[in-house]
N, C-alpha and C positions, 0 to 999 in steps of 0.2 A: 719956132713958129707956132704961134699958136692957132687951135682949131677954130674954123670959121664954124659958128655954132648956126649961121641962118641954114645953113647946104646940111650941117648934121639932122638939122628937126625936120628937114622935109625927106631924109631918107630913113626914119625912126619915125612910128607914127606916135599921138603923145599916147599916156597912157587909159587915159578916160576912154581915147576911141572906142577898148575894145567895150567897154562896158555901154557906150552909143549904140554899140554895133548889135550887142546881146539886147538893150532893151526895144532896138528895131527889131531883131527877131523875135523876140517875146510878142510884140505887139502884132505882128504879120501872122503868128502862129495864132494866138488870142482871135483874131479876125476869122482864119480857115475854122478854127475850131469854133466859132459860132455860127460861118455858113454851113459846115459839114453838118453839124447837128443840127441847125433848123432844116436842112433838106433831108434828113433821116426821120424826125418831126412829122413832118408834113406829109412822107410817104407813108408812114402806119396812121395818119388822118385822113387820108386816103383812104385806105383799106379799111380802118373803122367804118369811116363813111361807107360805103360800102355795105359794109357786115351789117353797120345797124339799119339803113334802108331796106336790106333784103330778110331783114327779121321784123322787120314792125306791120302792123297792120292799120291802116286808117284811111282816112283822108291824102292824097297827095300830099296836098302841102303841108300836112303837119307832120307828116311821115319826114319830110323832106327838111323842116326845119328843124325837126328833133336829131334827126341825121345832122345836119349842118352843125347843131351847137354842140353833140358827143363827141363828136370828129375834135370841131378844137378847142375843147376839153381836153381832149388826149393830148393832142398835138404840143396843147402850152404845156400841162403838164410834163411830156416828156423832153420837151427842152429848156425847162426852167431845172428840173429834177437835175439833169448832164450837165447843165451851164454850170448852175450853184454849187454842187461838187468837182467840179473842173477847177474852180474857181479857189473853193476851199480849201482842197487837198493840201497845196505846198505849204500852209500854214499851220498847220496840226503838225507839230514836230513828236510829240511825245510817243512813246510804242504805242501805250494805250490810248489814247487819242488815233492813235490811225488804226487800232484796230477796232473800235468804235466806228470810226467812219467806213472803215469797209464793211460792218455788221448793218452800216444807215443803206450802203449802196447794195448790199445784197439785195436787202430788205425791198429798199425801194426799186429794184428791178424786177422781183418776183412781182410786187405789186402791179409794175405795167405790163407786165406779163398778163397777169391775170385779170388786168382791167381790158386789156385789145387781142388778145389773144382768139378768144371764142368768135369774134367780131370776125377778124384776121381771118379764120377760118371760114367763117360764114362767105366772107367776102370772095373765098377763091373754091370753095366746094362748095358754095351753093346753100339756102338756107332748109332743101330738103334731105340736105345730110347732115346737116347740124342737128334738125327734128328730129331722123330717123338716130343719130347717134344720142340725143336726151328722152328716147324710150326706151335703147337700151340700156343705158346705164342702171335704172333703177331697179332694172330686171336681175340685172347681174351681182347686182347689191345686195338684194332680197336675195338671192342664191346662196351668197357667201355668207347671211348671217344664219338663214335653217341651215 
């Protein structure tokens, strides 16, 4: 007797599925990991906002608009910075080549660090401890070099 092949392929799925199936998860994942990082984005342009309003002196609105456009500055910045290297990584096969790219992502993290960081602070202790903490620094400095 031979095997009815219609009733065999519908309890065997063919073989392409799984690879359907992986590039719907690639693509489902691709999508989380653009909304996650635009909403970690936009919360440290927050807090930018924030730190730089509470550091600037002026006019309202220019106070207000200079806040607005640092904020996303940051914000594009640090989700162009994650997207691109998200993006990049699986294509750098070679050792050196990903260790290059970890040497860009180090790099480029210390950098958003130290572009929103001070901001960051300002934003949640206030900008007369951020003052009070850049008169001491200098005090401390001049200590350690007499």
């Amino acid at each position: 007797m031979a095997p009815n092949n219609a009733f065999a392929s519908q309890l065997l799925p063919p073989r392409s599925s799984a690879s359907v199936l992986l590039t719907k998860g690639v693509t489902r994942l691709e999508g989380t990991l653009k909304l996650t990082t635009a909403i970690l984005a936009l919360a440290a342009g927050v807090y930018t906002f924030l730190g730089v309003r509470e550091l600037l002196n002026g006019s309202p609105g220019m106070v207000l608009f200079a806040a607005v456009i640092y904020s996303v500055a940051v914000s594009v910045g640090i989700y162009a910075f994650w997207v691109f290297l998200m993006h990049f990584m699986p294509h750098v096969t070679f050792r050196s080549g990903r260790g290059l790219m970890f040497g860009c992502l180090l790099l480029g993290s210390l950098m958003i660090v130290a572009m929103s960081s001070w901001l960051n602070a300002s934003a949640l202790a206030g900008a007369a401890a951020i003052q009070q903490h850049l008169v001491s620094v200098p005090k401390t400095l001049f200590e350690l070099m007499t």
